[in-house]
PyMOL Python script that loads the backbone (N, CA, C, O; Angstrom):
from pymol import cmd

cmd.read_pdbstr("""\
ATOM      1  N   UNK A   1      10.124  -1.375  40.784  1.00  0.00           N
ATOM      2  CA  UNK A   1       8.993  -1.763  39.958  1.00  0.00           C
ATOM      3  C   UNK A   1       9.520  -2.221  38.602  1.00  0.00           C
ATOM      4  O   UNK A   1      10.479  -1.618  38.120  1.00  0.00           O
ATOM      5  N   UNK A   2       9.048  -3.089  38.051  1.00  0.00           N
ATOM      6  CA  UNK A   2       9.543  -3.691  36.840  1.00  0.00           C
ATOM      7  C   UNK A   2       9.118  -3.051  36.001  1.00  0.00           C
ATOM      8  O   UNK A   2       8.413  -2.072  36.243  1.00  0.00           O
ATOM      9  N   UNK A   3       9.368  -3.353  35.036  1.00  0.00           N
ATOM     10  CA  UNK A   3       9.491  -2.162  33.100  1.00  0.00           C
ATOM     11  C   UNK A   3       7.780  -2.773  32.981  1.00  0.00           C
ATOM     12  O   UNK A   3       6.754  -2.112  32.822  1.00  0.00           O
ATOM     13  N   UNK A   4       7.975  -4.508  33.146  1.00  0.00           N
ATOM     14  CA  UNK A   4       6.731  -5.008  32.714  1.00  0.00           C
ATOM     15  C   UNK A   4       5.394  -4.091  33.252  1.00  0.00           C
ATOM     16  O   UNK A   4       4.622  -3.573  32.445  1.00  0.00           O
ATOM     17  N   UNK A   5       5.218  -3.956  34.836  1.00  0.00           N
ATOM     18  CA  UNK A   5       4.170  -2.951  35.578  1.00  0.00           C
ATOM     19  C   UNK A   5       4.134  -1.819  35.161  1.00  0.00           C
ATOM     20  O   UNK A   5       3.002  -1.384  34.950  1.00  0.00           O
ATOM     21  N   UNK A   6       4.931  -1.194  34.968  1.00  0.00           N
ATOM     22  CA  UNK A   6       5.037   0.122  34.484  1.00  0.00           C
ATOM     23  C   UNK A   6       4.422   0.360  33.166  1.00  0.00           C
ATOM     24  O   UNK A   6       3.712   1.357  33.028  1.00  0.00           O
ATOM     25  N   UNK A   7       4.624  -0.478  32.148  1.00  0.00           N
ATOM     26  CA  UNK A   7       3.684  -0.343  31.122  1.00  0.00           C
ATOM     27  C   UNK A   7       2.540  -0.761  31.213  1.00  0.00           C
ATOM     28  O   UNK A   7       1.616  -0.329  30.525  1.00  0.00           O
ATOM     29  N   UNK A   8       2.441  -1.573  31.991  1.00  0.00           N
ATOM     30  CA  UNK A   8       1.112  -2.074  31.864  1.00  0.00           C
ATOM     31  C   UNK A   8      -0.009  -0.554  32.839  1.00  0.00           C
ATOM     32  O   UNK A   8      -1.230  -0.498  32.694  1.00  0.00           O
ATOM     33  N   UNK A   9       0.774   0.458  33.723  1.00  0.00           N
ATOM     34  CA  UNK A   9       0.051   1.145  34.212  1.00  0.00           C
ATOM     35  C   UNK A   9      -0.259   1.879  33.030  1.00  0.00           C
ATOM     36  O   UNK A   9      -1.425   2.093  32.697  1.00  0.00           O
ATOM     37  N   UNK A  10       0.835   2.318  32.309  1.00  0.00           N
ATOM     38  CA  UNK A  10       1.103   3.508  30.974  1.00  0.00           C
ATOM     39  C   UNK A  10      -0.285   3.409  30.422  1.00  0.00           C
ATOM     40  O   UNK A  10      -1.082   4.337  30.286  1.00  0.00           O
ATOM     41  N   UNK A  11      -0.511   1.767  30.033  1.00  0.00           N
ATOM     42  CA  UNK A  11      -1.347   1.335  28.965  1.00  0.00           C
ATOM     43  C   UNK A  11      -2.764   1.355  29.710  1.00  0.00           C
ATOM     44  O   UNK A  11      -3.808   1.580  29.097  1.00  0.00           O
ATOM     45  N   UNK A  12      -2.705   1.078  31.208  1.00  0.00           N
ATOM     46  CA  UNK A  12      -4.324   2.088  31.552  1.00  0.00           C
ATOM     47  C   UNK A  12      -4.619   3.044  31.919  1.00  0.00           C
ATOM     48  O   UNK A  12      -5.694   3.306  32.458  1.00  0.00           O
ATOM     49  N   UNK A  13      -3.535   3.931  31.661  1.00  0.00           N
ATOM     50  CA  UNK A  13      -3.822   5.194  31.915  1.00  0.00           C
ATOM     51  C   UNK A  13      -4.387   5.987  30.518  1.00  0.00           C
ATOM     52  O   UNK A  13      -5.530   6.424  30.381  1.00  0.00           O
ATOM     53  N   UNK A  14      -3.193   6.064  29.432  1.00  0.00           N
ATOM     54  CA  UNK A  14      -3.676   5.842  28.080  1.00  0.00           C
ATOM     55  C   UNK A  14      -4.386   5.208  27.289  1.00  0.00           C
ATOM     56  O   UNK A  14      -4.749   5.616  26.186  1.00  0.00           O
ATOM     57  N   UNK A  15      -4.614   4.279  27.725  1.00  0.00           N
ATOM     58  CA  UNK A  15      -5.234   3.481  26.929  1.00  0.00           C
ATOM     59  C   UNK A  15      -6.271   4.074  26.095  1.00  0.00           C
ATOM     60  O   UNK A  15      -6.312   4.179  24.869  1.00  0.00           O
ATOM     61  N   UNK A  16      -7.581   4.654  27.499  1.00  0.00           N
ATOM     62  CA  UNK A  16      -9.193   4.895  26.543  1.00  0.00           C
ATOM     63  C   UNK A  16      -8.591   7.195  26.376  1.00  0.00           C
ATOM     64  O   UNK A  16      -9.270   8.211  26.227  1.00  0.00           O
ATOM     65  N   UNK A  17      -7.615   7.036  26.470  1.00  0.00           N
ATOM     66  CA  UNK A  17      -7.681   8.238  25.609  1.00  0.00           C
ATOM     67  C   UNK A  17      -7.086   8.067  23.681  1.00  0.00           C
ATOM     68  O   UNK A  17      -7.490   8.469  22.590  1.00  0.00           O
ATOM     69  N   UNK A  18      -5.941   7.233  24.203  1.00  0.00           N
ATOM     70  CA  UNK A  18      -5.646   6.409  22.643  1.00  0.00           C
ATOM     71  C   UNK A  18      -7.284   6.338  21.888  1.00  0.00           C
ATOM     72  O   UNK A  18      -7.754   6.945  20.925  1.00  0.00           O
ATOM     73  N   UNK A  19      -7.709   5.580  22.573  1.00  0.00           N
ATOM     74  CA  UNK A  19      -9.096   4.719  21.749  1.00  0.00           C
ATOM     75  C   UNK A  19     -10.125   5.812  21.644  1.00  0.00           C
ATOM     76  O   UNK A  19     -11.016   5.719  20.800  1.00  0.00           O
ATOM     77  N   UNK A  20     -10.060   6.706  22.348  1.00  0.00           N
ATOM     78  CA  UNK A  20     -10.511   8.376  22.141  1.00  0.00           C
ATOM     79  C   UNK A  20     -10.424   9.333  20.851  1.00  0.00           C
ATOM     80  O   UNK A  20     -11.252   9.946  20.177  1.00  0.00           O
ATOM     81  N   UNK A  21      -8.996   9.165  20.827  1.00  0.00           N
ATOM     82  CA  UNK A  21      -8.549   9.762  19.825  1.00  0.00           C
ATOM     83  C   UNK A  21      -8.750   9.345  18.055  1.00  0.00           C
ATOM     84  O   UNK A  21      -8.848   9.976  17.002  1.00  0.00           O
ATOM     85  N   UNK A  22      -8.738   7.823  18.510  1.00  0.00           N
ATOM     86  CA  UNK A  22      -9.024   7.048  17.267  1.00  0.00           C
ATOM     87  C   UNK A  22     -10.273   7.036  16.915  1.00  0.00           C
ATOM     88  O   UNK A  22     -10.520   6.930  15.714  1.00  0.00           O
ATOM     89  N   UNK A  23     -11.280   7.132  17.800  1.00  0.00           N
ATOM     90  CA  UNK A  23     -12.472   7.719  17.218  1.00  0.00           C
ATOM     91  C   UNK A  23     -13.096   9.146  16.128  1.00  0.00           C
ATOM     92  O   UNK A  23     -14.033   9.386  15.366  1.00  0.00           O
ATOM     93  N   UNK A  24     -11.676   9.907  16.765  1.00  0.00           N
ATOM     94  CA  UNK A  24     -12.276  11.332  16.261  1.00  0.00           C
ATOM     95  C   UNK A  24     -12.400  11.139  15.011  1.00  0.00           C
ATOM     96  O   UNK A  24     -12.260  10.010  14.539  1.00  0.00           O
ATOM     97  N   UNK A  25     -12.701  12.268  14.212  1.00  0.00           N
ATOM     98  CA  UNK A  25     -13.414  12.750  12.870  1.00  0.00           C
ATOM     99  C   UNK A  25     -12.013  13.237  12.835  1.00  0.00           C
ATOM    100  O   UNK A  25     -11.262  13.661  13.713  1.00  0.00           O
ATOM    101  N   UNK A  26     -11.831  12.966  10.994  1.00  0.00           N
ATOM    102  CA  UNK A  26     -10.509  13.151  10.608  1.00  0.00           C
ATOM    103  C   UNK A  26      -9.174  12.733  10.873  1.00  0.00           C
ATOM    104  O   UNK A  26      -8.171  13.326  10.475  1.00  0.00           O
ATOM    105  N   UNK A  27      -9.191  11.747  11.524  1.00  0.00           N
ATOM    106  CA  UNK A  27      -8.040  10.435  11.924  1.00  0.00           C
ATOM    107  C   UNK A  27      -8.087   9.796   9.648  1.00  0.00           C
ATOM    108  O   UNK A  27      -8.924   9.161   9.006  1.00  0.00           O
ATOM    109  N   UNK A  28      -6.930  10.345   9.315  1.00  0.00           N
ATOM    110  CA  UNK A  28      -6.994   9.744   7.723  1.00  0.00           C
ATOM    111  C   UNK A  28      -6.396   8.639   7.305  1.00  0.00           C
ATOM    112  O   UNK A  28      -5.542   8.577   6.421  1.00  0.00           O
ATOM    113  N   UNK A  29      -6.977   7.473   8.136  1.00  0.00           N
ATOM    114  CA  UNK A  29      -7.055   6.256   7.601  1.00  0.00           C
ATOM    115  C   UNK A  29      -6.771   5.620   6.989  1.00  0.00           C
ATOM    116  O   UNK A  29      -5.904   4.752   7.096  1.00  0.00           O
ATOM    117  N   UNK A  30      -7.914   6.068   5.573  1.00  0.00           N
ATOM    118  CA  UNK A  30      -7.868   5.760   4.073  1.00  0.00           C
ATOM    119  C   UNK A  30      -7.016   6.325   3.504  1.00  0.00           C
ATOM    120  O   UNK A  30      -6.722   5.575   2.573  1.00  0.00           O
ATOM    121  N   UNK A  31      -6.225   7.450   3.443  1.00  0.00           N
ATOM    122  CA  UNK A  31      -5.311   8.050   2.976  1.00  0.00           C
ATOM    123  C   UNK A  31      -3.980   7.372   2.931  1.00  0.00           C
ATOM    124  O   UNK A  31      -3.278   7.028   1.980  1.00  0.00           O
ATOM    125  N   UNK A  32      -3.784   7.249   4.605  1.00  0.00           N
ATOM    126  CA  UNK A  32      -2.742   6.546   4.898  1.00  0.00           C
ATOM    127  C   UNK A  32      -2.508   5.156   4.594  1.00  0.00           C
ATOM    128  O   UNK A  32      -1.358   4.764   4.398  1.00  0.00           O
ATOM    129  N   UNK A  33      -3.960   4.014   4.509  1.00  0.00           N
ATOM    130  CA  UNK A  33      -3.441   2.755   3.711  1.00  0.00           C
ATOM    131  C   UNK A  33      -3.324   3.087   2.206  1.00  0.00           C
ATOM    132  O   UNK A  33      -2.670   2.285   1.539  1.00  0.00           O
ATOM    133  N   UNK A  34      -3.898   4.223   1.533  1.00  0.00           N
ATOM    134  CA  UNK A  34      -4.120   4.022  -0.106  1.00  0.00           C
ATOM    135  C   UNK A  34      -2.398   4.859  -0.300  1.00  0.00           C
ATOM    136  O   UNK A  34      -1.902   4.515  -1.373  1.00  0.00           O
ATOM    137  N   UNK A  35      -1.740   5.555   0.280  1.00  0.00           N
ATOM    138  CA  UNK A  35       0.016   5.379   0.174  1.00  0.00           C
ATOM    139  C   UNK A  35       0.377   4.670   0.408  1.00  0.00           C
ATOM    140  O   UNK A  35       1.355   4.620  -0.337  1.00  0.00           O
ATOM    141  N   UNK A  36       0.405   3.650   1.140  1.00  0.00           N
ATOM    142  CA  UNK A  36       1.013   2.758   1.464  1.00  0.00           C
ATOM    143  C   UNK A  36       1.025   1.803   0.974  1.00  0.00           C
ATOM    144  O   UNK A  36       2.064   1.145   1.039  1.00  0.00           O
ATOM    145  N   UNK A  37      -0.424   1.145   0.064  1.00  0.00           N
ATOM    146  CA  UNK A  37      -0.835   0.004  -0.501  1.00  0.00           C
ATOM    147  C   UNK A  37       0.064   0.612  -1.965  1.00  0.00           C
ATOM    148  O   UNK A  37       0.849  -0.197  -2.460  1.00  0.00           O
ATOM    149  N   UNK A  38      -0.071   2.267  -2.762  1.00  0.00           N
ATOM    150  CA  UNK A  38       0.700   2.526  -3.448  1.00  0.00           C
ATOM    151  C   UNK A  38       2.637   2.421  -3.527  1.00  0.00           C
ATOM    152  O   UNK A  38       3.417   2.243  -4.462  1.00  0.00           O
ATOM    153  N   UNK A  39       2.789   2.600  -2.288  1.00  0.00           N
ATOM    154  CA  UNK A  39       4.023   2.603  -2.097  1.00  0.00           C
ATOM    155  C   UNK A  39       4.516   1.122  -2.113  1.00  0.00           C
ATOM    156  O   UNK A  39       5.530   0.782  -2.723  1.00  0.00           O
ATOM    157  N   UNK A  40       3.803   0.343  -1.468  1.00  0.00           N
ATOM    158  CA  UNK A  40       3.938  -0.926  -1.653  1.00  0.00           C
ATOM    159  C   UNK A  40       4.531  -2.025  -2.701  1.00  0.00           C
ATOM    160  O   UNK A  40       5.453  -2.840  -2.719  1.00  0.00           O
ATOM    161  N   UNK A  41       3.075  -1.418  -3.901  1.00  0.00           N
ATOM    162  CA  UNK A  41       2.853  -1.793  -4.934  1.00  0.00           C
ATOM    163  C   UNK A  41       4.189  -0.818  -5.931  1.00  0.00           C
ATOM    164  O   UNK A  41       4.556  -1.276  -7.013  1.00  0.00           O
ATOM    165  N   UNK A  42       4.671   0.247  -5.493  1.00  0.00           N
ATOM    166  CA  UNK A  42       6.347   0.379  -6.882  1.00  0.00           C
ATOM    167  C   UNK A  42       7.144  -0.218  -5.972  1.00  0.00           C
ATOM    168  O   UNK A  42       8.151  -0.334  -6.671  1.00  0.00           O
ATOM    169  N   UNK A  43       7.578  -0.904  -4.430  1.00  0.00           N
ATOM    170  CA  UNK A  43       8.302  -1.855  -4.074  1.00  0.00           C
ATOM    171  C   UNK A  43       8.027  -2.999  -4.929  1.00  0.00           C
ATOM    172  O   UNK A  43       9.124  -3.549  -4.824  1.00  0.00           O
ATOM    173  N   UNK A  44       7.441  -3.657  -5.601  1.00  0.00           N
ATOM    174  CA  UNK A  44       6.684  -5.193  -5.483  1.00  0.00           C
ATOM    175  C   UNK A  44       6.533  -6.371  -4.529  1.00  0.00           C
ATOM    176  O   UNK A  44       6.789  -7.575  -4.518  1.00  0.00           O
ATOM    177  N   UNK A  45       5.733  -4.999  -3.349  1.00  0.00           N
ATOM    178  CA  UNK A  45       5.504  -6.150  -2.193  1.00  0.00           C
ATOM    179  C   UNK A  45       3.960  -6.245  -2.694  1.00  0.00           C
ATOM    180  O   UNK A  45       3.421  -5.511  -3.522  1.00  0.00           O
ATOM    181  N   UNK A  46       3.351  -7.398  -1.943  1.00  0.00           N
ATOM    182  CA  UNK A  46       1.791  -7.650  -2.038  1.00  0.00           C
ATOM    183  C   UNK A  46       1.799  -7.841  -0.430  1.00  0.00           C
ATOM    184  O   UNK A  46       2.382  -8.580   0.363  1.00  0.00           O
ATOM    185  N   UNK A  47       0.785  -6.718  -0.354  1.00  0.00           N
ATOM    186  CA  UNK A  47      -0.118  -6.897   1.215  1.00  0.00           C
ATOM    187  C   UNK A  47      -1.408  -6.696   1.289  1.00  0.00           C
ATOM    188  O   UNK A  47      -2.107  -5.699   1.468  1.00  0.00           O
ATOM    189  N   UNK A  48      -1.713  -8.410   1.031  1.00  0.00           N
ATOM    190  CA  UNK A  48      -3.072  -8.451   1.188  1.00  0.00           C
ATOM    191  C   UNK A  48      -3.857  -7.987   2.390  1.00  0.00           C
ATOM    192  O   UNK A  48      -5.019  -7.592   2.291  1.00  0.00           O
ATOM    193  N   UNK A  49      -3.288  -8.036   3.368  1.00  0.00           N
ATOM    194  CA  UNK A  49      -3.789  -7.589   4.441  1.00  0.00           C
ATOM    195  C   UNK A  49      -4.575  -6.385   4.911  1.00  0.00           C
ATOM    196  O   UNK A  49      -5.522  -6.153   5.662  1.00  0.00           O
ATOM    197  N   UNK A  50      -3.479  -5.513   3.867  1.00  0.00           N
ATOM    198  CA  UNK A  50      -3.982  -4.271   3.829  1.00  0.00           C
ATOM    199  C   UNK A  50      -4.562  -3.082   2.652  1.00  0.00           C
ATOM    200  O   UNK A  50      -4.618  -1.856   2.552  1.00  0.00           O
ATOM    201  N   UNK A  51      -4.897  -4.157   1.951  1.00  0.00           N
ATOM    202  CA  UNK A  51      -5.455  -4.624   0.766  1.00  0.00           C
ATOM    203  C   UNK A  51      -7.158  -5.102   1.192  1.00  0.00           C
ATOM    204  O   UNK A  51      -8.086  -4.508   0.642  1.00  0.00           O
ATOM    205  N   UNK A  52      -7.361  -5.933   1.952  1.00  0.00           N
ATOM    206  CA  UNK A  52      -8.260  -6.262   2.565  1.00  0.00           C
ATOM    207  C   UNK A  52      -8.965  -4.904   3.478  1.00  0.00           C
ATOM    208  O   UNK A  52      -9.973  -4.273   3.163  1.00  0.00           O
ATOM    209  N   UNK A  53      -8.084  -4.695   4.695  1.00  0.00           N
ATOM    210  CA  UNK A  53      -8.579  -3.400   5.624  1.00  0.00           C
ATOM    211  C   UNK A  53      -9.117  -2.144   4.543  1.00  0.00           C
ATOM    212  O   UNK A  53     -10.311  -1.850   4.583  1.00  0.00           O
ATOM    213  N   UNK A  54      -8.354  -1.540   3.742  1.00  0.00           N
ATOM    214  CA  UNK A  54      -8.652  -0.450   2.619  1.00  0.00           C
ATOM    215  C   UNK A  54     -10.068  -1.060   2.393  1.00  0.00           C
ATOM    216  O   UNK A  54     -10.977  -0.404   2.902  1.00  0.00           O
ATOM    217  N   UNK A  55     -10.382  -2.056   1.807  1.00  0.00           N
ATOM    218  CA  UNK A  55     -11.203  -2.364   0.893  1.00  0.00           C
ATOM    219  C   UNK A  55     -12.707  -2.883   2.068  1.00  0.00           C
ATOM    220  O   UNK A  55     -13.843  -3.116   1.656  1.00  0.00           O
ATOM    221  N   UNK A  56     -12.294  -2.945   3.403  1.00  0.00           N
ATOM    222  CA  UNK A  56     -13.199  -2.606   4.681  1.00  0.00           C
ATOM    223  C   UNK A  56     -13.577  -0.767   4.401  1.00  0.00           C
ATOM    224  O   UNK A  56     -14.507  -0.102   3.946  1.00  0.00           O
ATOM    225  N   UNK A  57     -12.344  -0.552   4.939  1.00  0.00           N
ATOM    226  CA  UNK A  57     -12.785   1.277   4.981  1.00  0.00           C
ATOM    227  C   UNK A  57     -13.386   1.926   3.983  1.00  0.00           C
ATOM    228  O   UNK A  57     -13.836   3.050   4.204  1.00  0.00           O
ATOM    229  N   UNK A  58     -13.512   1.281   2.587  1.00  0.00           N
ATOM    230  CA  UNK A  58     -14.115   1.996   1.725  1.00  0.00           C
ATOM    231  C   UNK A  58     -15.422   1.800   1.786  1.00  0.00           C
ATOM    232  O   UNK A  58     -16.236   2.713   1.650  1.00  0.00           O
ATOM    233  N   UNK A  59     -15.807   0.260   2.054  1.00  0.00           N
ATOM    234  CA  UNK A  59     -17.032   0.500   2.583  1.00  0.00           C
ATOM    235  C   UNK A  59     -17.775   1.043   3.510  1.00  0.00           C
ATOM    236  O   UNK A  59     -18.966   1.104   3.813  1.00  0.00           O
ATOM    237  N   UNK A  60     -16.968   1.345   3.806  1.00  0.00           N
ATOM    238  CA  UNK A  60     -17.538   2.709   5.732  1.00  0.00           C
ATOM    239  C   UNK A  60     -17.619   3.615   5.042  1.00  0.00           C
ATOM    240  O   UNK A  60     -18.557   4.401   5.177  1.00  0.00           O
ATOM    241  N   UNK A  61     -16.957   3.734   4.382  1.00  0.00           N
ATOM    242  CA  UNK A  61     -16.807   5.528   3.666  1.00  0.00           C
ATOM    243  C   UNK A  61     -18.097   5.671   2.535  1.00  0.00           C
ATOM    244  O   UNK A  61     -18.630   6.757   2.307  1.00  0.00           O
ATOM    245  N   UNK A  62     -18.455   4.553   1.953  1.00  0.00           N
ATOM    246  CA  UNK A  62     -19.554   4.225   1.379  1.00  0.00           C
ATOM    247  C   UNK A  62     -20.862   4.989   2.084  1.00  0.00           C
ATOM    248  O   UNK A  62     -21.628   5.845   1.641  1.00  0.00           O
ATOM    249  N   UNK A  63     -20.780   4.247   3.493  1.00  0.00           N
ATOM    250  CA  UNK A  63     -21.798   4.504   4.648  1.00  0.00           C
ATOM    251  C   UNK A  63     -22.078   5.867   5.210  1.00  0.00           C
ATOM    252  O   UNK A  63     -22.967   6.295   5.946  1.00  0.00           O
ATOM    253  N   UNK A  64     -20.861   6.503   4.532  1.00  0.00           N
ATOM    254  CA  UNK A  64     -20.972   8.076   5.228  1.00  0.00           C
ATOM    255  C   UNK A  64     -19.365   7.933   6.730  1.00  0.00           C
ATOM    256  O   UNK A  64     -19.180   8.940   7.414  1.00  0.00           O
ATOM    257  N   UNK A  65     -18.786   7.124   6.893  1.00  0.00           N
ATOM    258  CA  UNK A  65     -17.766   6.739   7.795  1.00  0.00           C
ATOM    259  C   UNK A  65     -16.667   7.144   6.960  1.00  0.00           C
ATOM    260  O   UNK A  65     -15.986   6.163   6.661  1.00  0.00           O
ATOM    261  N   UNK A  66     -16.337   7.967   6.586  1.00  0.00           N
ATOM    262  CA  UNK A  66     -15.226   7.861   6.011  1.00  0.00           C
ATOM    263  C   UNK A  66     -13.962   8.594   6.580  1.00  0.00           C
ATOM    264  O   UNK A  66     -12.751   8.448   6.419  1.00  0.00           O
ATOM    265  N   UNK A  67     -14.698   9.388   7.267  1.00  0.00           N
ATOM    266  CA  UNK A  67     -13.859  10.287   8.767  1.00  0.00           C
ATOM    267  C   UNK A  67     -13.803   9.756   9.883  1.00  0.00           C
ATOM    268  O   UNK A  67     -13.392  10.586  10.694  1.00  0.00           O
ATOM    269  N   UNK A  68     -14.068   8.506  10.477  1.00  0.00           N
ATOM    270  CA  UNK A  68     -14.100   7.896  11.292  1.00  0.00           C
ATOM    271  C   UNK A  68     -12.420   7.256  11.529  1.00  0.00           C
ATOM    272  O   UNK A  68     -11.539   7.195  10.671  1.00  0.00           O
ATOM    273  N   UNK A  69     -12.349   6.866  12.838  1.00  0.00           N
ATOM    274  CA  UNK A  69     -11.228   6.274  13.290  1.00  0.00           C
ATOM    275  C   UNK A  69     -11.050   5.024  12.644  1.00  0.00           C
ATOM    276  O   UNK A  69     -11.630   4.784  11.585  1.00  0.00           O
ATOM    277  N   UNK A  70     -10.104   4.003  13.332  1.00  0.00           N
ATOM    278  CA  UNK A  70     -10.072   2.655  13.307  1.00  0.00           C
ATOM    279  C   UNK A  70     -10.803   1.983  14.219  1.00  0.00           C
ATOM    280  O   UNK A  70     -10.885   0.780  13.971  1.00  0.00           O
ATOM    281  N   UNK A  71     -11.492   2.434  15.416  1.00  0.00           N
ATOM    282  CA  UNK A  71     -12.496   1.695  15.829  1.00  0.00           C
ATOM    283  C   UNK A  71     -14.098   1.922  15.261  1.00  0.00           C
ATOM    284  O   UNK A  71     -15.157   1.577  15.786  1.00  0.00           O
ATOM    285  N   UNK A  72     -13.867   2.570  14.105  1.00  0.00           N
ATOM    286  CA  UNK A  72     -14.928   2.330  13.128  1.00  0.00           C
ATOM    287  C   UNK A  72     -15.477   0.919  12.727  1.00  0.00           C
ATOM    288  O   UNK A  72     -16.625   0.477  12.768  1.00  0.00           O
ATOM    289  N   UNK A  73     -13.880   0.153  12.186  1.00  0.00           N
ATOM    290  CA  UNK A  73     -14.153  -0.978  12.201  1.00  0.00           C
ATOM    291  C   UNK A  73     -14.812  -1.820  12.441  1.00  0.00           C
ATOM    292  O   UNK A  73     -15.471  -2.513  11.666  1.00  0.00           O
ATOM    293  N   UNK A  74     -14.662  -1.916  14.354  1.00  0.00           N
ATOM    294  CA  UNK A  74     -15.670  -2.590  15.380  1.00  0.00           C
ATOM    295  C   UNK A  74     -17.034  -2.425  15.002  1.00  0.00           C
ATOM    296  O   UNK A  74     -17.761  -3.385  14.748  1.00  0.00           O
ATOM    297  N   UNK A  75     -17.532  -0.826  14.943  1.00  0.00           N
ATOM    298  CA  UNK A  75     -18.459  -0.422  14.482  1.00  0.00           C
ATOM    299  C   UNK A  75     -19.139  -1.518  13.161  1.00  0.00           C
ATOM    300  O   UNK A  75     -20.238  -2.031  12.953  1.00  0.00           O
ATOM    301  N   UNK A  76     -18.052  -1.515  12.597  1.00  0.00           N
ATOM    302  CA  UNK A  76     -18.773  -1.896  11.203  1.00  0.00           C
ATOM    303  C   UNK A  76     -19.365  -3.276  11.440  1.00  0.00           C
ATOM    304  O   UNK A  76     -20.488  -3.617  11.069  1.00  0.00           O
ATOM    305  N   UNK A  77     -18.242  -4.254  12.285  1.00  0.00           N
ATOM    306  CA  UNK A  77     -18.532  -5.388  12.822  1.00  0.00           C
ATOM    307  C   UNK A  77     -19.484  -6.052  12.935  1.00  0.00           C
ATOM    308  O   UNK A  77     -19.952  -7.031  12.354  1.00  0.00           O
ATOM    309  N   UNK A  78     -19.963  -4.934  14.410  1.00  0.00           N
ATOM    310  CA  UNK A  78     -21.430  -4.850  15.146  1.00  0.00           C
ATOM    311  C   UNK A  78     -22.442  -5.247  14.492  1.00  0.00           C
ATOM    312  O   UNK A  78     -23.285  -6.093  14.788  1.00  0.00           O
ATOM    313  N   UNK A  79     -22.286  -4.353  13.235  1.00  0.00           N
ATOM    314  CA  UNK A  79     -24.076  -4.356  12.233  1.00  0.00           C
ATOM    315  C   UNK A  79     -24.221  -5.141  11.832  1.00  0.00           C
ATOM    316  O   UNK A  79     -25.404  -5.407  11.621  1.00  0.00           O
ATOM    317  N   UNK A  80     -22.829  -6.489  11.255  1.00  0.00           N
ATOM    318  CA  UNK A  80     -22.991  -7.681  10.531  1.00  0.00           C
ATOM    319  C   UNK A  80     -23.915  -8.782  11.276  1.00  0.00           C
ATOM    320  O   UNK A  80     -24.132  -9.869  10.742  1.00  0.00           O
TER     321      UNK A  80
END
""", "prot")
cmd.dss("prot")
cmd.show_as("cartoon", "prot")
cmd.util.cbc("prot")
cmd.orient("prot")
């Protein structure tokens, strides 16, 4: 069996528990981009990117989402 099949079983077997997990309450998100966007920023890198996502999640967190996963996101999506 090739490496390629084999992951690809991995990835449906795991998959909707991954996307499980990322749902839960207390997955810290925001924590983890606002070090990173800090850590970033005494490198002098600029990542807008994630600069952008933060500045998504704060508005979830606005909403009462602020313990939410990364498929919060989607969530947030939806309502637009």
């Amino acid at each position: 069996m090739s490496t390629q099949r084999i992951g690809f079983i991995g990835t449906g077997v795991m998959g909707s528990g991954m996307i499980r997990n990322l749902q839960k309450a207390g997955y810290p998100v925001i924590k983890d981009m606002r070090i990173a966007i800090e850590s970033a920023e005494e490198k002098g890198l600029d990542l807008p990117g994630l600069r952008l996502a933060k500045k998504l999640y704060d508005q979830l967190a606005d909403q009462g989402m602020e313990n939410c996963g990364t498929q919060a996101l989607f969530q947030w999506y939806d309502h637009q």
